[in-house]
C-alpha positions in Angstrom: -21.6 15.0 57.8 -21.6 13.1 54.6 -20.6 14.8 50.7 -19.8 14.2 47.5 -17.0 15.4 46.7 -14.7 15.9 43.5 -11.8 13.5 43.6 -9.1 15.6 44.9 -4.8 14.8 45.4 -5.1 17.5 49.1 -7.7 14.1 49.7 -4.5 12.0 49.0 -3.6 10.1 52.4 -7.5 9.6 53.7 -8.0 8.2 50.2 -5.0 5.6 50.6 -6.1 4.7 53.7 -9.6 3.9 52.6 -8.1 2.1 49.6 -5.6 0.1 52.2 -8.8 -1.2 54.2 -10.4 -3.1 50.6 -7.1 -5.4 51.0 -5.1 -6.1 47.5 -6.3 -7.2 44.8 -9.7 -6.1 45.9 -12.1 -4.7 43.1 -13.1 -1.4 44.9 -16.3 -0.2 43.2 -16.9 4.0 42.6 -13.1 4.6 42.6 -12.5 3.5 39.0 -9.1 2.2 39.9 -7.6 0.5 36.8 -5.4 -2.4 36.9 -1.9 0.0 35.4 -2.9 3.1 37.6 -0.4 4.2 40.0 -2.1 5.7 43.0 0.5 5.0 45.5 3.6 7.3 44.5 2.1 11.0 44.7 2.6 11.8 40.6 1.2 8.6 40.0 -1.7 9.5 42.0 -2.4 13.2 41.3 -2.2 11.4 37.0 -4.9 9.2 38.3 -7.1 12.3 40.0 -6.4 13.9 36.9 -7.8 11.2 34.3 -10.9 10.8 36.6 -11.8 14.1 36.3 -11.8 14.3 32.5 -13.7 11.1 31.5 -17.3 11.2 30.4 -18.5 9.6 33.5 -19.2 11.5 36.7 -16.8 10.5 39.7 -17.4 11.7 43.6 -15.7 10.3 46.6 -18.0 10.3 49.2 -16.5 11.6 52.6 -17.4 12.3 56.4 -15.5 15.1 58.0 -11.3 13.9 56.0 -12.3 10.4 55.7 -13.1 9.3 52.7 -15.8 6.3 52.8 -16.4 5.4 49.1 -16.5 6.4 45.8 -19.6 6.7 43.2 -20.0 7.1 39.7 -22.5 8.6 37.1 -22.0 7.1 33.5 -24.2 9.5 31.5 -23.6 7.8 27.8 -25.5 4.7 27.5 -22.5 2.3 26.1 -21.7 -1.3 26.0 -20.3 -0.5 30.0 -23.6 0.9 30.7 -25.4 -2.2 29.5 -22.9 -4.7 31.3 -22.2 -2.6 34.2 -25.0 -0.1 34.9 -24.8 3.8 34.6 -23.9 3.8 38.5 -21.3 1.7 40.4 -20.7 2.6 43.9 -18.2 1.4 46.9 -17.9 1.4 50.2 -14.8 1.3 52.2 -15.4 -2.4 54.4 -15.2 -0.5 58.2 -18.5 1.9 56.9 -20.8 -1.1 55.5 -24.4 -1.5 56.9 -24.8 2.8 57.6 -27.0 3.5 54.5 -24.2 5.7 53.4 -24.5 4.1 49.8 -28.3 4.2 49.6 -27.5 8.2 50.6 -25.2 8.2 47.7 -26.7 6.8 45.2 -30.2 9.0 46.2 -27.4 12.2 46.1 -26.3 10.8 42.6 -30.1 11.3 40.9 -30.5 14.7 40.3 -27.1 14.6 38.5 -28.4 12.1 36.5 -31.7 13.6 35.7 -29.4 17.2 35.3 -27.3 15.3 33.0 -30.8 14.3 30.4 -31.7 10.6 31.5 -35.0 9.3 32.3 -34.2 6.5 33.6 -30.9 4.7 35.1 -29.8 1.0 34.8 -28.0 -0.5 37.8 -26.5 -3.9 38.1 -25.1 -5.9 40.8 -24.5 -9.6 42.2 -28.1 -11.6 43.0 -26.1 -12.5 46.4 -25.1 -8.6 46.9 -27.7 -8.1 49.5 -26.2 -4.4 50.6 -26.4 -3.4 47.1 -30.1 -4.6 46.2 -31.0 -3.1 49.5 -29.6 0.4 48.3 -31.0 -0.3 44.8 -34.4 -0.9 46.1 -34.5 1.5 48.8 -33.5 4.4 46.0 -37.0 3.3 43.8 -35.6 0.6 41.9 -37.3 -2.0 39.7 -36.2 -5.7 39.0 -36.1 -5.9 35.6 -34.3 -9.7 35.2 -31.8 -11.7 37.8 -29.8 -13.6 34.9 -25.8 -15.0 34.3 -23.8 -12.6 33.2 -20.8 -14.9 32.5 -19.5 -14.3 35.4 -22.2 -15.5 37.8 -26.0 -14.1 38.8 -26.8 -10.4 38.3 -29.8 -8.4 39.1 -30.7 -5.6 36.2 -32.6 -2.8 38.1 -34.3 0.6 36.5 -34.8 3.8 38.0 -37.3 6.0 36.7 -35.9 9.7 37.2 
């Protein structure tokens, strides 16, 4: 049965072994994985749980039964990252693509957002990210503008809460 959950060190080994699966070097969306976080020694990785459950945005790990499939995240203050990056970014491990277990996320994700005092919610991703519009769209999303970001084409969706 799929939940959100808190990210968690006792989570430790299921989360490595998601995190294994995205290959290195691998930008692994939800997890907010820095480039100078340590999650591989066990102080290194109980710091990182530790910072991601102080910062302003909202972190879940979204798990079946011990495995952990993905990550999400709620950024609640509209910032310059909000307006690049959207106020939810989301990941799923490579072997659980294709199950709707982000369009389940992201639809678990709204009534923290609305909890948290926003109307509405911004969410970006690749124009050739076909998973993510899918999830995007399926969760009431509108197209707002498909433009270059710098970095190649984005889609700028809104959900009204």
């Amino acid at each position: 049965m799929l939940e959100l959950v808190l990210p968690d060190v006792a989570r430790r080994a299921a989360w490595l072994e998601s995190h294994r699966e995205w290959g290195p070097g691998l930008h692994e969306d939800g997890f907010g994985v820095g480039p100078d976080d340590d999650v591989d020694s066990a102080d290194g990785f109980a710091a990182w749980v530790s910072r991601l459950r102080s910062l302003p945005a909202r972190m879940w790990w979204i798990v079946d039964g011990e495995a952990v499939l993905g990550g999400i995240a709620l950024r609640t203050v509209t910032n310059d990252m909000v307006v690049r990056l959207g106020h939810v970014g989301y990941g799923i491990r490579p072997s659980a693509r294709g199950r709707g277990i982000a369009t389940w996320a992201l639809g678990e994700v709204l009534p923290h957002a609305r909890t948290a005092g926003l109307s509405r919610l911004l969410l970006v991703c690749l124009d050739d990210n076909v998973g993510s519009i899918r999830t995007i769209e399926r969760n009431g999303g509108v197209l707002e503008t498909v433009g270059d970001d710098g970095h190649g084409l984005v889609r700028r969706y809104w959900i009204d809460l």
